[in-house]
N, C-alpha and C positions, 0 to 999 in steps of 0.2 A: 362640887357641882357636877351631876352627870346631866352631859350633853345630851345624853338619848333621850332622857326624861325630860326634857323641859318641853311645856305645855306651849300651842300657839298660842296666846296672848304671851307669854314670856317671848317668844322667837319676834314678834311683832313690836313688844315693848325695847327688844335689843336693838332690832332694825332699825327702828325709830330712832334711839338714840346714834345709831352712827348716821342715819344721816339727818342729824340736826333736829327730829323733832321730838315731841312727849303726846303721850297723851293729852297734856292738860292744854297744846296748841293746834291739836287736830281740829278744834272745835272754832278757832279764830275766825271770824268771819272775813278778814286781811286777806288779802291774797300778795304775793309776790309779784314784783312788776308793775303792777298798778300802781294808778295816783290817787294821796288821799287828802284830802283836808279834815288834819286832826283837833280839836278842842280840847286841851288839857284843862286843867283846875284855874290855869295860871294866864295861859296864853294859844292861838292856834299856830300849826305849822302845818305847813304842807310838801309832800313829796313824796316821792317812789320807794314804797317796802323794799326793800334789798334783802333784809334779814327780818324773821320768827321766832323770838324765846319765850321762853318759862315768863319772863320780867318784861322783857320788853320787845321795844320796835326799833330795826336800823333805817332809816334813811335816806337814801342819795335826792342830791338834788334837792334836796331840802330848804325851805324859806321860813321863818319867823311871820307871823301876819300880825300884823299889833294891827290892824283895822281893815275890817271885812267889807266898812261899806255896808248898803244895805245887803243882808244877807243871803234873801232868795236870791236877788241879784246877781252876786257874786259867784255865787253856787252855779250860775248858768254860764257868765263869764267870767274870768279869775282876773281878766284885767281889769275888772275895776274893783278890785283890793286897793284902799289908799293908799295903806303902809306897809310895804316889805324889804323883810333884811334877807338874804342869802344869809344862808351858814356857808364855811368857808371847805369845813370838810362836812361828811356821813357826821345827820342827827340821830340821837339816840333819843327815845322815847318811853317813859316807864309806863306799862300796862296799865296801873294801878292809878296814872294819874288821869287818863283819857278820859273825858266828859261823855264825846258823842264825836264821832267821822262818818264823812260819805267821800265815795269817789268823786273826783272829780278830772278834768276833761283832759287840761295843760297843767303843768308848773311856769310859774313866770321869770324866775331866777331873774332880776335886777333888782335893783335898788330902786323904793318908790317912797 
């Protein structure tokens, strides 16, 4: 490979790669630091993106929401989510399994 010749989309796509991103997450509508409440296939969680991949999503501060409560509702306050589990450490989240997220305001981190 000569270094002289590589085209900017090449210089762009390397950049990228050292720090942490691809083309295929420039497009995430996620942002870093924000809160979200996620809907997987399965279950929602909610909490602060730390980490951007190809696959997935990391987490801090992250909770399990087994019951949202009525849902508009919820969405304006997070404290009235019925049921929440902390996770203990950073969730990981697969891309692939997300339903639908919006941000949202707080994280509640206890147990409810």
């Amino acid at each position: 490979m000569n270094i002289n010749k590589l085209t900017i989309g090449q210089l762009k796509e390397i950049s990228g790669l050292i720090n942490g991103k691809t083309q295929e997450n420039d497009d995430c509508p996620f942002e870093i630091g924000k809160n979200y409440l996620i809907r997987t296939v399965t279950f929602a969680i909610s909490g602060k993106i730390k980490k951007i991949s190809k696959d997935f999503l990391v987490l801090s501060d992250a909770d399990w929401i087994a019951d949202t409560g009525r849902f508009s509702l919820a969405l304006e306050d997070q404290d009235k989510f019925r049921e929440i589990e902390p996770f203990k450490n950073d969730a990981i989240v697969g891309r692939g399994a997300i339903v639908d997220a919006t941000e949202i305001s707080k994280l509640i981190r206890k147990m409810k």
